[in-house]
ChimeraX commands (.cxc) that place a marker at each C-alpha (Angstrom):
marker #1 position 12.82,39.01,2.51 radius 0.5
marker #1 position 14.82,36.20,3.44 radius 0.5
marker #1 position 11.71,33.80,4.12 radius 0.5
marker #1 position 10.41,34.40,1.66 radius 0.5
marker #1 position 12.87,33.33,-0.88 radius 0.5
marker #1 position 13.74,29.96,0.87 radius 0.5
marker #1 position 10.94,27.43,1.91 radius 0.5
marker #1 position 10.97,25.73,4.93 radius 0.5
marker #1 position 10.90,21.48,4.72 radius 0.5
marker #1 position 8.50,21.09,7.71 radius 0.5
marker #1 position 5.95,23.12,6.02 radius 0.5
marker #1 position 6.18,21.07,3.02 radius 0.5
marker #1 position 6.00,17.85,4.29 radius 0.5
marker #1 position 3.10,19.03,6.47 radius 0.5
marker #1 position 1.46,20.03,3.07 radius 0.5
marker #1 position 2.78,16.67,1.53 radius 0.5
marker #1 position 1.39,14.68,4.35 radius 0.5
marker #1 position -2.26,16.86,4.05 radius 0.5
marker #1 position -2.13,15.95,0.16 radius 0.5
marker #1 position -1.33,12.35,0.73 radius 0.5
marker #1 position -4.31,11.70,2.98 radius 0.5
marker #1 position -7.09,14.67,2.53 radius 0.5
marker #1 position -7.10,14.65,6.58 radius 0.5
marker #1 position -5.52,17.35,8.94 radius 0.5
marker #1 position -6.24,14.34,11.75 radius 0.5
marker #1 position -4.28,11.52,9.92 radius 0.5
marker #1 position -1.55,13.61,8.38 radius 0.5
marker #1 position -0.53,15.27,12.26 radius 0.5
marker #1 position -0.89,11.82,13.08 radius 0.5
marker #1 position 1.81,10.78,10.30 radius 0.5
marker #1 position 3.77,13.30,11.09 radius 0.5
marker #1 position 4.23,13.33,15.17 radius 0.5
marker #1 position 2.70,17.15,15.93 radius 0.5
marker #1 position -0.79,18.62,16.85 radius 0.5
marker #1 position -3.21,19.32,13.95 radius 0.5
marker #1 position -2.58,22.95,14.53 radius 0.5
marker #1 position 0.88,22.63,13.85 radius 0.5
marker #1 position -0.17,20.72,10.50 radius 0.5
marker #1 position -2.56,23.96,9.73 radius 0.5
marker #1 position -0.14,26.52,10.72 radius 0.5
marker #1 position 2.36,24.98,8.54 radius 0.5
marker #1 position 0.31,24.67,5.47 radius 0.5
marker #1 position -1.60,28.30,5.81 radius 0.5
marker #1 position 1.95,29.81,6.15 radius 0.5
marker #1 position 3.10,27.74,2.83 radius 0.5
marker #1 position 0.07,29.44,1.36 radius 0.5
marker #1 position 1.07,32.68,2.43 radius 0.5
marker #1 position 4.58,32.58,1.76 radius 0.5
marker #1 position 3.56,31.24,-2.71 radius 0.5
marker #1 position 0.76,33.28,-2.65 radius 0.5
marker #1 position -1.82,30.83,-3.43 radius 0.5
marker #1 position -4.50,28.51,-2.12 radius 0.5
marker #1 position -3.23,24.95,-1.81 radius 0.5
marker #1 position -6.30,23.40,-0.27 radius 0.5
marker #1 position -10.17,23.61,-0.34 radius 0.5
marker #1 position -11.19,23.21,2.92 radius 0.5
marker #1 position -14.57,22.98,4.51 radius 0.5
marker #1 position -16.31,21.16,7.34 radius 0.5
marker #1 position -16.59,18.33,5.66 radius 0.5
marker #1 position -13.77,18.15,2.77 radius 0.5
marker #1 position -10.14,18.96,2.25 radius 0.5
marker #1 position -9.82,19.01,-1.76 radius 0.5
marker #1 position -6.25,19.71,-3.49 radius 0.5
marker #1 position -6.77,22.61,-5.76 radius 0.5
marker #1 position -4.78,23.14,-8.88 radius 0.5
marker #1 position -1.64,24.70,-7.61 radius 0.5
marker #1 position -2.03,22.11,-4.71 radius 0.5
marker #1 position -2.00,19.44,-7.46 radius 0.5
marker #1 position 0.98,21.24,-9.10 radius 0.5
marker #1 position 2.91,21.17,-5.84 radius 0.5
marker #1 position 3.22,17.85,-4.90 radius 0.5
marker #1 position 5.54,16.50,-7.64 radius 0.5
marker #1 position 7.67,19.57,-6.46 radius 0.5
marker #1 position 7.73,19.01,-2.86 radius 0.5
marker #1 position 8.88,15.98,-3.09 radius 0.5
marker #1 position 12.08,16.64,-5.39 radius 0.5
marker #1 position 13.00,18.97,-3.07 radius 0.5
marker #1 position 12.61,17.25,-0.20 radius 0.5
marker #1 position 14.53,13.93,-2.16 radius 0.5
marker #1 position 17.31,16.35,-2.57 radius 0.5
marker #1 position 17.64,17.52,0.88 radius 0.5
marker #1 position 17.43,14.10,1.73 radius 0.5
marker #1 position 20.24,13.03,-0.91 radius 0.5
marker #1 position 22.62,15.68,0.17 radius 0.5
marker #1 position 22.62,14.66,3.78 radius 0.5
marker #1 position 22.72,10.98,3.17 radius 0.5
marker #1 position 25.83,11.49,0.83 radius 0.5
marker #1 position 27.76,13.59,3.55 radius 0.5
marker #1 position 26.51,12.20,6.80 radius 0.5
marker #1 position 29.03,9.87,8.05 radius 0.5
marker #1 position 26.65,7.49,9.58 radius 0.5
marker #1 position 24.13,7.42,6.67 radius 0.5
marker #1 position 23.00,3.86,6.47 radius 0.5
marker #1 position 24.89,1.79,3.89 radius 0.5
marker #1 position 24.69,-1.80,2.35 radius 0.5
marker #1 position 21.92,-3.83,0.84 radius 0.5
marker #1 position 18.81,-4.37,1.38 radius 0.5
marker #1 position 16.77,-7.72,-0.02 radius 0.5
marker #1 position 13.51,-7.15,-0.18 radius 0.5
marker #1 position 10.06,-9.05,-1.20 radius 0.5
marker #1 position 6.77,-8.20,-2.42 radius 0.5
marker #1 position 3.42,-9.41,-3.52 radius 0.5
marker #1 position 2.44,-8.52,-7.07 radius 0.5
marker #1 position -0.77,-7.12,-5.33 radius 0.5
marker #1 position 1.30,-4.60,-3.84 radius 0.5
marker #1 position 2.51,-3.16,-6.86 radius 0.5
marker #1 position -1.04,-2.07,-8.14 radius 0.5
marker #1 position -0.95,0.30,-4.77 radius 0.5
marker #1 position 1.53,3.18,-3.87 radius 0.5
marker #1 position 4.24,0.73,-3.13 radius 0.5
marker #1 position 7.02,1.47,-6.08 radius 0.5
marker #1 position 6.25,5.26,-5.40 radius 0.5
marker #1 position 6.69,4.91,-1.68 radius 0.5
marker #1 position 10.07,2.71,-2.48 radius 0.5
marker #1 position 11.14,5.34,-4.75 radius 0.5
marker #1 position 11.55,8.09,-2.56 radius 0.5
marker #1 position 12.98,5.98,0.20 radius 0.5
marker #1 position 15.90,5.10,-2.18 radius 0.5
marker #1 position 15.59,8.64,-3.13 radius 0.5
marker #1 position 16.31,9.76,0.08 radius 0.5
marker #1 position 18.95,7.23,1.49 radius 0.5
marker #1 position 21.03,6.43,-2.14 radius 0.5
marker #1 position 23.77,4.73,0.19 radius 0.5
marker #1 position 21.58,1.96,0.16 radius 0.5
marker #1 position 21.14,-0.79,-2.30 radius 0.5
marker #1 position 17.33,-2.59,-2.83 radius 0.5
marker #1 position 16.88,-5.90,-4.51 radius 0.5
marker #1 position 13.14,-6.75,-5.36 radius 0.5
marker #1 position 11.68,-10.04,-5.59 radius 0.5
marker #1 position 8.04,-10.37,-6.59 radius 0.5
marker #1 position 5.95,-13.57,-5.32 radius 0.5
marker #1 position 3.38,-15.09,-3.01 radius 0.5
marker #1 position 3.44,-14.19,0.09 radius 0.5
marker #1 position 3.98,-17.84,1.02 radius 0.5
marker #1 position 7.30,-18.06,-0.95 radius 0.5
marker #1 position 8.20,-14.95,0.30 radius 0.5
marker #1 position 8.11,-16.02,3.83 radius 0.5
marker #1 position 10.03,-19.35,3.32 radius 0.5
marker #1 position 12.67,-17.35,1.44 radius 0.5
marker #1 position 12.77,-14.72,4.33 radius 0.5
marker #1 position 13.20,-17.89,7.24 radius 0.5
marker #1 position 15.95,-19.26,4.89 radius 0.5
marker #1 position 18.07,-15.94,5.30 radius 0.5
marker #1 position 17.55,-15.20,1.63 radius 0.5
marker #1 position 15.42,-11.95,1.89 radius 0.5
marker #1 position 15.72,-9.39,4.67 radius 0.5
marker #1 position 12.34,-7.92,4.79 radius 0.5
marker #1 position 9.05,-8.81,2.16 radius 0.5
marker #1 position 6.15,-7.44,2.63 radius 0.5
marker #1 position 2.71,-9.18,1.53 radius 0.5
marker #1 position -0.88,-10.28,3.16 radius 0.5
marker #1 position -1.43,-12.24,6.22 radius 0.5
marker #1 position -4.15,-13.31,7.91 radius 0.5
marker #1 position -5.71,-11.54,10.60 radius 0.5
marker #1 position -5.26,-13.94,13.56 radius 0.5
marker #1 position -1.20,-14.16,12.56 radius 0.5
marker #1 position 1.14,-12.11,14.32 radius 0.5
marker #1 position 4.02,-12.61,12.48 radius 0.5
marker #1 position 5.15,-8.86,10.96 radius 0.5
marker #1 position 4.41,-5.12,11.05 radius 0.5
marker #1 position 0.98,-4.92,10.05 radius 0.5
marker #1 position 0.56,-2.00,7.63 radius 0.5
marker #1 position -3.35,-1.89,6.95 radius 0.5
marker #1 position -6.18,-4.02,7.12 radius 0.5
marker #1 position -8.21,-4.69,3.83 radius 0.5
marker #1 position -11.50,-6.21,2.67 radius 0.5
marker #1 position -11.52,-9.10,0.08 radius 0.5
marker #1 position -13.68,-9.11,-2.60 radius 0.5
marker #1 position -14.64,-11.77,-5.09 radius 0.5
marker #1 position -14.10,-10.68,-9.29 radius 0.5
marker #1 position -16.16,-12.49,-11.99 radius 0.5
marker #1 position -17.09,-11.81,-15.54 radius 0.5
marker #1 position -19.88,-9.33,-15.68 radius 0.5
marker #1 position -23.26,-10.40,-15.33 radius 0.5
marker #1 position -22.15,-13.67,-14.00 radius 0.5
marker #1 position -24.37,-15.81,-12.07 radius 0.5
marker #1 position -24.24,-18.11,-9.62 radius 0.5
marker #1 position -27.40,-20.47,-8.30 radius 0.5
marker #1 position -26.99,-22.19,-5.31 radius 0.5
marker #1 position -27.08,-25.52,-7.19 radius 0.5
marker #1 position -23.75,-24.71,-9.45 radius 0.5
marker #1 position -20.19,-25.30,-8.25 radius 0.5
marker #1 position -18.33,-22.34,-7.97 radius 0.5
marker #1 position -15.45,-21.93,-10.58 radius 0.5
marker #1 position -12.27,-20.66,-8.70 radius 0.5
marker #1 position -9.73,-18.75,-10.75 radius 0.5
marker #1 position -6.55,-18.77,-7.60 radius 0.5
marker #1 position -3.23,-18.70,-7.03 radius 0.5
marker #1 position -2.02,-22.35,-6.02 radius 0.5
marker #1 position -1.88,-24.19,-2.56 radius 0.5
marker #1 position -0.53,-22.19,0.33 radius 0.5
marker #1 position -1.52,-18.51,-0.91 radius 0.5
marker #1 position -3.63,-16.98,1.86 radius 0.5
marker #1 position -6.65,-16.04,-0.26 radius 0.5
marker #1 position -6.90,-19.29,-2.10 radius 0.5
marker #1 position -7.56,-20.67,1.74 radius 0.5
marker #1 position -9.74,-18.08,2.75 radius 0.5
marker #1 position -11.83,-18.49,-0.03 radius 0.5
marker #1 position -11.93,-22.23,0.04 radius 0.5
marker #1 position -12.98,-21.82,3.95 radius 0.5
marker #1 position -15.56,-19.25,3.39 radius 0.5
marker #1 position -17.42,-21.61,0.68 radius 0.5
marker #1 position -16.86,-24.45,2.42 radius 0.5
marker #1 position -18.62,-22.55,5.64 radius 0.5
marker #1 position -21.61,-21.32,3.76 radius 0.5
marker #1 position -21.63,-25.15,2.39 radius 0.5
marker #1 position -21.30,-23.76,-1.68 radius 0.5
marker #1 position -19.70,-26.26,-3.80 radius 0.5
marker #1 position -16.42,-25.16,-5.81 radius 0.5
marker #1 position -14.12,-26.72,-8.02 radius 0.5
marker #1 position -10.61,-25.03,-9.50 radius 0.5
marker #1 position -10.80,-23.73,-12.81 radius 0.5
marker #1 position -7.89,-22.35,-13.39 radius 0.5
marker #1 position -4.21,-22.22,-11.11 radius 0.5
marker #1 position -1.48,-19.23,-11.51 radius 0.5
marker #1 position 1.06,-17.86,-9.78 radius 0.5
marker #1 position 1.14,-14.59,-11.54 radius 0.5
marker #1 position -1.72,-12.08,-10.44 radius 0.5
marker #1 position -2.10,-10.34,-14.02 radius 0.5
marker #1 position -2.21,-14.05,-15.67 radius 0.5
marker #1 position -5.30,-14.71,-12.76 radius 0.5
marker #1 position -7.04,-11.25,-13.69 radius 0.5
marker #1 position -6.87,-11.99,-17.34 radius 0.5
marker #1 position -8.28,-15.59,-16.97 radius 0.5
marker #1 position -11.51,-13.70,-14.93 radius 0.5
marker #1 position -11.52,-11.57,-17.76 radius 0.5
marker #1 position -11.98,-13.99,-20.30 radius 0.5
marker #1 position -14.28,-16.12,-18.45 radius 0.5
marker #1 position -12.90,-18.67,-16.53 radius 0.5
marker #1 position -13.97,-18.09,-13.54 radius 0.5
marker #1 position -14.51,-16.18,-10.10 radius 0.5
marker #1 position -11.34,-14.75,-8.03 radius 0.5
marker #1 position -10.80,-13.69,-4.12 radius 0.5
marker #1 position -8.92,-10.33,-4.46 radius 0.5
marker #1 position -7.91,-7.23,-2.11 radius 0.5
marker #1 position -11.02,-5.02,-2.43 radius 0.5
marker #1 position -8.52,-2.25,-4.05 radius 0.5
marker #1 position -8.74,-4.41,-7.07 radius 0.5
marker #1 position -11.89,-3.16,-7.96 radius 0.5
marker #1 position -9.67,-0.03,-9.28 radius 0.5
marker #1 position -8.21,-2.51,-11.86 radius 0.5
marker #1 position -9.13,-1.58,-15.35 radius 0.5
marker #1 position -11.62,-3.97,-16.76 radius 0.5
marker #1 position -11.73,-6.36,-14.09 radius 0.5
marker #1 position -15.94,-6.36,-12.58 radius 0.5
marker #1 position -16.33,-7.80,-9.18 radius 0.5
marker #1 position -19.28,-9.65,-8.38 radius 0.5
marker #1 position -22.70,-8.22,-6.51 radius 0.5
marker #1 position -22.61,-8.14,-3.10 radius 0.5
marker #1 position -24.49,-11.19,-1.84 radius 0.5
marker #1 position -24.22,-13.39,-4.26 radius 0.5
marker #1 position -21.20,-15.02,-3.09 radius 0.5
marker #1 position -20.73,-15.53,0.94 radius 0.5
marker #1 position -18.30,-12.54,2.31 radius 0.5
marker #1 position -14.73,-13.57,3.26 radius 0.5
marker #1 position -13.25,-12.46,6.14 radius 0.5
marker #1 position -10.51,-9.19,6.27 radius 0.5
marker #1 position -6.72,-9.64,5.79 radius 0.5
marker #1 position -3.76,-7.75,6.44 radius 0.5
marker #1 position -1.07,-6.36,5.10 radius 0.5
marker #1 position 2.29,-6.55,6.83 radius 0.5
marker #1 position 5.96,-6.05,6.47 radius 0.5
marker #1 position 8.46,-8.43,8.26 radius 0.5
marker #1 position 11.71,-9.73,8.87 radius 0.5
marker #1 position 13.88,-12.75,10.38 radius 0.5
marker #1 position 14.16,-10.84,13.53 radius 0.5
marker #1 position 11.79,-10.25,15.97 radius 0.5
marker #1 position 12.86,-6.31,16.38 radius 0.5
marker #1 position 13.78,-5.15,12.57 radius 0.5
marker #1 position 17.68,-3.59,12.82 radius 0.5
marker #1 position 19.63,-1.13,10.47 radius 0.5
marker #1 position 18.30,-0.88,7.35 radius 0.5
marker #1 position 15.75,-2.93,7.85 radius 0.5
marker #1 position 13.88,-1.05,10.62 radius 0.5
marker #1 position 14.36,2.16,8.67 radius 0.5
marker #1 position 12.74,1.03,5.64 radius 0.5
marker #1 position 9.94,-0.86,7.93 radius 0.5
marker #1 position 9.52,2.55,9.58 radius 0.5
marker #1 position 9.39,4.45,6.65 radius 0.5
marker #1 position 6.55,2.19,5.46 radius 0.5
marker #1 position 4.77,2.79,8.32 radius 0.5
marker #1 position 4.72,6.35,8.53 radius 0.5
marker #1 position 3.35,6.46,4.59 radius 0.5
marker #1 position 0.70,4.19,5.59 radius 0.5
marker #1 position -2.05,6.85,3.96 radius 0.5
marker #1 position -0.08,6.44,0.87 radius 0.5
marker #1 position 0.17,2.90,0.71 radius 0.5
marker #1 position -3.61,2.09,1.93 radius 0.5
marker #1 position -5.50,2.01,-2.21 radius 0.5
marker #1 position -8.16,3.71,-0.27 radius 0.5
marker #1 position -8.35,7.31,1.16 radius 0.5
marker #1 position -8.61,7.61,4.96 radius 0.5
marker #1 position -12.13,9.09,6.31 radius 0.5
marker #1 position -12.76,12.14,6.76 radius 0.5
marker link #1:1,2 radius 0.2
marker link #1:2,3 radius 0.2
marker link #1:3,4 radius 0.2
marker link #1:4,5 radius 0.2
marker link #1:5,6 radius 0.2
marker link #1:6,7 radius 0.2
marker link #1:7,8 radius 0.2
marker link #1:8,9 radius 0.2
marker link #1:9,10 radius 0.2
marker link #1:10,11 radius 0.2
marker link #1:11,12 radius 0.2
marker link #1:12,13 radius 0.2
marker link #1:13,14 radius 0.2
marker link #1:14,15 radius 0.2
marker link #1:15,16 radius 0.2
marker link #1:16,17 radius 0.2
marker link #1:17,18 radius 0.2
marker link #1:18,19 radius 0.2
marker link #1:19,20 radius 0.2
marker link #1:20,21 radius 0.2
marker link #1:21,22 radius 0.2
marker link #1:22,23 radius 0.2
marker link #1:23,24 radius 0.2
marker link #1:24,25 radius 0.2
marker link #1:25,26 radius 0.2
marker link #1:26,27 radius 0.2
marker link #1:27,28 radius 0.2
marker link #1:28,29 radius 0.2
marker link #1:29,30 radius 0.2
marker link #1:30,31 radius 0.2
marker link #1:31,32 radius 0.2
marker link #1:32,33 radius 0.2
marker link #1:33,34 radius 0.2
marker link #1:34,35 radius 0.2
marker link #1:35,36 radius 0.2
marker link #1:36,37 radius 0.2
marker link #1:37,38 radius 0.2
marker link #1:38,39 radius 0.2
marker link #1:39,40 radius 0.2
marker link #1:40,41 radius 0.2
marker link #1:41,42 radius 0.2
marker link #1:42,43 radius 0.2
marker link #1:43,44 radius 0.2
marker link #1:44,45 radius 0.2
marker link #1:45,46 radius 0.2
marker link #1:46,47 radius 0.2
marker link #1:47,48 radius 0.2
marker link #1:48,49 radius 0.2
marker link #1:49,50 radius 0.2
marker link #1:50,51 radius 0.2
marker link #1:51,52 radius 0.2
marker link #1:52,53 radius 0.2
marker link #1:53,54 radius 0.2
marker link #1:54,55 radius 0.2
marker link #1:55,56 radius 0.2
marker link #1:56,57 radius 0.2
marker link #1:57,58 radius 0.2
marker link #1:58,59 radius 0.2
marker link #1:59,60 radius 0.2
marker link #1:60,61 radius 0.2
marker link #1:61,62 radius 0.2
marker link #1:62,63 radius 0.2
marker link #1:63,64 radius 0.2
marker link #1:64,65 radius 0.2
marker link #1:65,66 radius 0.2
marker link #1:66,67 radius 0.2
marker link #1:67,68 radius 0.2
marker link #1:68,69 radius 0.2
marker link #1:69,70 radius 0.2
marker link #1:70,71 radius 0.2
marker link #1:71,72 radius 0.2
marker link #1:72,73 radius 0.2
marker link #1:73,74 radius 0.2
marker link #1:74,75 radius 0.2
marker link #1:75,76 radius 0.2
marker link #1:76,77 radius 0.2
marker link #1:77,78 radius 0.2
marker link #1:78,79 radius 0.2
marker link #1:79,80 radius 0.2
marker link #1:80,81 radius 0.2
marker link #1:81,82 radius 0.2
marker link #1:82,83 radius 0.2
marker link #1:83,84 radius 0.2
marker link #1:84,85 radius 0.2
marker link #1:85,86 radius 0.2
marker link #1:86,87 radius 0.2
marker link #1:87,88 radius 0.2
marker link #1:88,89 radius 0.2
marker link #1:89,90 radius 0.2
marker link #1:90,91 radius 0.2
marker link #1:91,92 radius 0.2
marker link #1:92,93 radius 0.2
marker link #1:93,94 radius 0.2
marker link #1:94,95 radius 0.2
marker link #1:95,96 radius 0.2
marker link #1:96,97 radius 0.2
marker link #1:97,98 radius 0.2
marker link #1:98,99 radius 0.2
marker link #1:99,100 radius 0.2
marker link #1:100,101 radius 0.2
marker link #1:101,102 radius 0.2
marker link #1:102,103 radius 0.2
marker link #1:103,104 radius 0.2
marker link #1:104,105 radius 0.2
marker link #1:105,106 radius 0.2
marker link #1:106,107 radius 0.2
marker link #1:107,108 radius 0.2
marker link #1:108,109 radius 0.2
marker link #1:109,110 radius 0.2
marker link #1:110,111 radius 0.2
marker link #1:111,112 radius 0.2
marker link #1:112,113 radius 0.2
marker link #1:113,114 radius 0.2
marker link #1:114,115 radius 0.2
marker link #1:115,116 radius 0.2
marker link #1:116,117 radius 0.2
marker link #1:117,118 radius 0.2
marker link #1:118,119 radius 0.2
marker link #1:119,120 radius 0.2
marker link #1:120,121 radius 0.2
marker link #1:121,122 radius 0.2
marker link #1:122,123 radius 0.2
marker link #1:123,124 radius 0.2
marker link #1:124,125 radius 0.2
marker link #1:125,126 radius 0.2
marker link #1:126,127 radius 0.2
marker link #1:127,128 radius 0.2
marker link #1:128,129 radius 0.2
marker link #1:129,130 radius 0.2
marker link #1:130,131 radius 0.2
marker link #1:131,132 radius 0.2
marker link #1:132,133 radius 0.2
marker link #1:133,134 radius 0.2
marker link #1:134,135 radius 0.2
marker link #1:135,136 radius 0.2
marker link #1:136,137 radius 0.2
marker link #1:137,138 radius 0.2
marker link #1:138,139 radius 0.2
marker link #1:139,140 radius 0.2
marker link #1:140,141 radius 0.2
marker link #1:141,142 radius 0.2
marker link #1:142,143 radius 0.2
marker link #1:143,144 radius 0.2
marker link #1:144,145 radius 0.2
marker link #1:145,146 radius 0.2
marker link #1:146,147 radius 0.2
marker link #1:147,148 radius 0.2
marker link #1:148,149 radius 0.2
marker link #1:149,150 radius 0.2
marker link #1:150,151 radius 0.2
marker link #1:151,152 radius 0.2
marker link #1:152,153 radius 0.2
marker link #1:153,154 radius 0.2
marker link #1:154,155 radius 0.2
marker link #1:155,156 radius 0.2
marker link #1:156,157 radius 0.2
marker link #1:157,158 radius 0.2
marker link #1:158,159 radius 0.2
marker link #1:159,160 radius 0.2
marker link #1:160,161 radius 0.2
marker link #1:161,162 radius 0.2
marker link #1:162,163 radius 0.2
marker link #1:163,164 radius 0.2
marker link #1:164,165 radius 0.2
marker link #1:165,166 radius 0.2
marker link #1:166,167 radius 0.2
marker link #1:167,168 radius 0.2
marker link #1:168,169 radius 0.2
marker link #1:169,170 radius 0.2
marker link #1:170,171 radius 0.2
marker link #1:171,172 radius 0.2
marker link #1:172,173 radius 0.2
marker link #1:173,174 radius 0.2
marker link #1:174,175 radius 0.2
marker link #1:175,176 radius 0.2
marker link #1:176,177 radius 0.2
marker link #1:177,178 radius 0.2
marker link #1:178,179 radius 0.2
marker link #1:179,180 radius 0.2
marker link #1:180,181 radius 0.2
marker link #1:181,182 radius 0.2
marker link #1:182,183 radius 0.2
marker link #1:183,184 radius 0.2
marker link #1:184,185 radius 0.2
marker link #1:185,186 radius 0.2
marker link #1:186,187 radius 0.2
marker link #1:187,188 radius 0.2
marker link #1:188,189 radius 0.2
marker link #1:189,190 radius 0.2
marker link #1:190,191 radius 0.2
marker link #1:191,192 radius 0.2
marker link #1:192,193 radius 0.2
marker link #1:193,194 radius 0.2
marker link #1:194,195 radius 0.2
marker link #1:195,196 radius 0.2
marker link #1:196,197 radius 0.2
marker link #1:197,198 radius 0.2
marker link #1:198,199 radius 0.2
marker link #1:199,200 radius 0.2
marker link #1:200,201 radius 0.2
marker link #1:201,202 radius 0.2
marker link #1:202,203 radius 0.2
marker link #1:203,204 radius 0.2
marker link #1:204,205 radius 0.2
marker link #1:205,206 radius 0.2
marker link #1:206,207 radius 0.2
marker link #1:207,208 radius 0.2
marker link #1:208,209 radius 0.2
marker link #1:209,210 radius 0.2
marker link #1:210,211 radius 0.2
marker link #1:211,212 radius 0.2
marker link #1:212,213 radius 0.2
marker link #1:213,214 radius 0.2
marker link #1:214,215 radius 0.2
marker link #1:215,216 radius 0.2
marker link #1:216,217 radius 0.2
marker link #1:217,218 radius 0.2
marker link #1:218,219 radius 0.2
marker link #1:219,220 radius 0.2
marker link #1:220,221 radius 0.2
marker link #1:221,222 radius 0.2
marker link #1:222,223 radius 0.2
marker link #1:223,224 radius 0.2
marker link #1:224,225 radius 0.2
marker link #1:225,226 radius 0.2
marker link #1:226,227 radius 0.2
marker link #1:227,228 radius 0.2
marker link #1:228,229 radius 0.2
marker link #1:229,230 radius 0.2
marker link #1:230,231 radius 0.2
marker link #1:231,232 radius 0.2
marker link #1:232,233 radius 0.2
marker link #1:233,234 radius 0.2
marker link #1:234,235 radius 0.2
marker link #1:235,236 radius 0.2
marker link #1:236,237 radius 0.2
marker link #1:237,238 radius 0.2
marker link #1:238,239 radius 0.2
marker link #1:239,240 radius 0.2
marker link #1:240,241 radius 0.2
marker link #1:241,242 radius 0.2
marker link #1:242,243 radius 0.2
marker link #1:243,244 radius 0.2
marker link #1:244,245 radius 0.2
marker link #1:245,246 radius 0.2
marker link #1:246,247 radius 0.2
marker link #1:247,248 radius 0.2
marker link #1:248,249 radius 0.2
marker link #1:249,250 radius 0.2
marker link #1:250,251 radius 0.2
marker link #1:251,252 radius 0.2
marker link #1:252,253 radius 0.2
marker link #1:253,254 radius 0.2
marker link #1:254,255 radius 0.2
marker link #1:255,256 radius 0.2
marker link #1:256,257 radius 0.2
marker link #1:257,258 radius 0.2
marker link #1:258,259 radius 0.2
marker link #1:259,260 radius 0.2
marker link #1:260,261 radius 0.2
marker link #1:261,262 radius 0.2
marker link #1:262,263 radius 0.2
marker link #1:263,264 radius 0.2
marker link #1:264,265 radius 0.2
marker link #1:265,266 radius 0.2
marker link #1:266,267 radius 0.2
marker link #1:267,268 radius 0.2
marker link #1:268,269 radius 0.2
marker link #1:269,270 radius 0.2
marker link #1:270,271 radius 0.2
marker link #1:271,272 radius 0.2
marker link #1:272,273 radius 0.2
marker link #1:273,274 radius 0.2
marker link #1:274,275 radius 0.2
marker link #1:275,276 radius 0.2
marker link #1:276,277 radius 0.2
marker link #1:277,278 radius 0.2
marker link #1:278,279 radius 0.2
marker link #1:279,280 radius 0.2
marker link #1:280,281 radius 0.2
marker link #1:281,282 radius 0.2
marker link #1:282,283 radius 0.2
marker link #1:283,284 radius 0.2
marker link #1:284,285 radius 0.2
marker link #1:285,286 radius 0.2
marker link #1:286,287 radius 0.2
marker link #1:287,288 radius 0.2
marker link #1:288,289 radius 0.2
marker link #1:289,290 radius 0.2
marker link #1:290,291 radius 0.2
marker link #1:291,292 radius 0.2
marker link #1:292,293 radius 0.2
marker link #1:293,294 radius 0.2
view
């Protein structure tokens, strides 16, 4: 009787890490077991509520209803569990950490993922700064951020990378553009890694271009493609973006994949540092826009 009036944490974050990803491969993977642990864990989860959490086939894994249901739960209790020993563990990590972020970054997983880390370790103290990633990196060598997080090309080394994503270029819908016409760039300003990407690219497939219109803001750069200004190199998980059409594959020359990474002034990321770097890593399913394959 006992078991079943208490849940076991492994067994929900097994389930969590199955919900977060749709794959029994990537979610053992997440998690540091077999598969079969990850499918023992969730079918005795099932067992022990009394309901089916997943749809599974050959070819799927679907969240059903009470699955859906679960995951906001799961995670408060897990958050507490987490609070609970942070608050009476003598060694829980403690202090501040400073930490940057592309505004690109905030239309994924990110604040969630942030969330329950702070959740879970409430000893510790985050300060966000949004910019490029450029900034973000000059403030990080001048000792004035301890970790940021942003896009980097993918022959730099520099950071942790996180995931690998395709760009895309966003124009107004139905928005043509002949061979003969220079290309109206709607970017962020000198120094941002897909203004220079996207300046490259045309410049290899020998397309003119002139800038139409400079922001540092992402939203302010969406709303100017919105109301016609011009064409925009974006992270292909913008396409998600209310409102916001990207063009038709081939008529604009493809740009080449970037990553995303998190780093710090130190080669090897201590304290805090490495444990919010780690825990960034092992939500990587979360914080990729796009679910893992099947």
């Amino acid at each position: 009787m006992k078991d079943q009036m208490h849940l076991d944490p492994f067994h929900l974050q097994s389930f969590l890490a199955v919900a977060e990803t749709l794959h029994f491969t990537s979610a053992a993977q997440s998690q540091g077991v077999s598969q079969s642990t990850i499918s023992q864990h969730v079918s005795r989860l099932e067992e022990q509520l009394g309901t089916r959490l997943l749809a599974r086939s050959t070819k799927s894994v679907r969240l059903t209803g009470d699955g859906m249901a679960l995951i906001g739960l799961a995670r408060q209790l897990l958050q507490c569990e987490d609070s609970i020993l942070s608050r009476f563990r003598q060694d829980a990590p403690r202090g501040t950490i400073r930490l940057g972020v592309t505004e690109d970054l905030l239309l994924t997983r990110f604040p969630e993922i942030l969330g329950t880390f702070r959740a879970s370790h409430p000893s510790l103290q985050i300060t966000l700064t949004v910019g490029l990633s450029a900034h973000l990196a000059n403030l990080l060598e001048q000792g004035e951020l301890d970790v940021w997080c942003g896009m980097r090309r993918t022959s730099e080394t520099r950071g942790q990378k996180l995931w690998t994503e395709d760009m895309r270029w966003y124009a107004p819908a139905g928005t043509e553009f002949p061979a003969e016409q220079s290309i109206p760039l709607v970017t962020f300003p000198d120094g941002s890694v897909t203004r220079r990407l996207a300046i490259e690219t045309l410049n290899k497939a020998g397309r003119a271009w002139h800038l139409a219109f400079t922001s540092g803001s992402l939203g302010a750069l969406l709303a100017a493609v919105r109301a016609g200004y011009g064409v925009t190199p974006q992270p292909a998980f913008l396409r998600n973006v209310e409102h916001l059409p990207h063009c038709t594959p081939g008529l604009l020359p493809d740009m080449p994949q970037v990553e995303f990474i998190a780093s710090t002034r130190h080669q090897t990321a201590q304290g805090p540092e490495d444990l919010l770097i780690r825990t960034l890593c092992a939500h990587v399913p979360r914080l990729q826009p796009e679910l893992m394959p099947l």
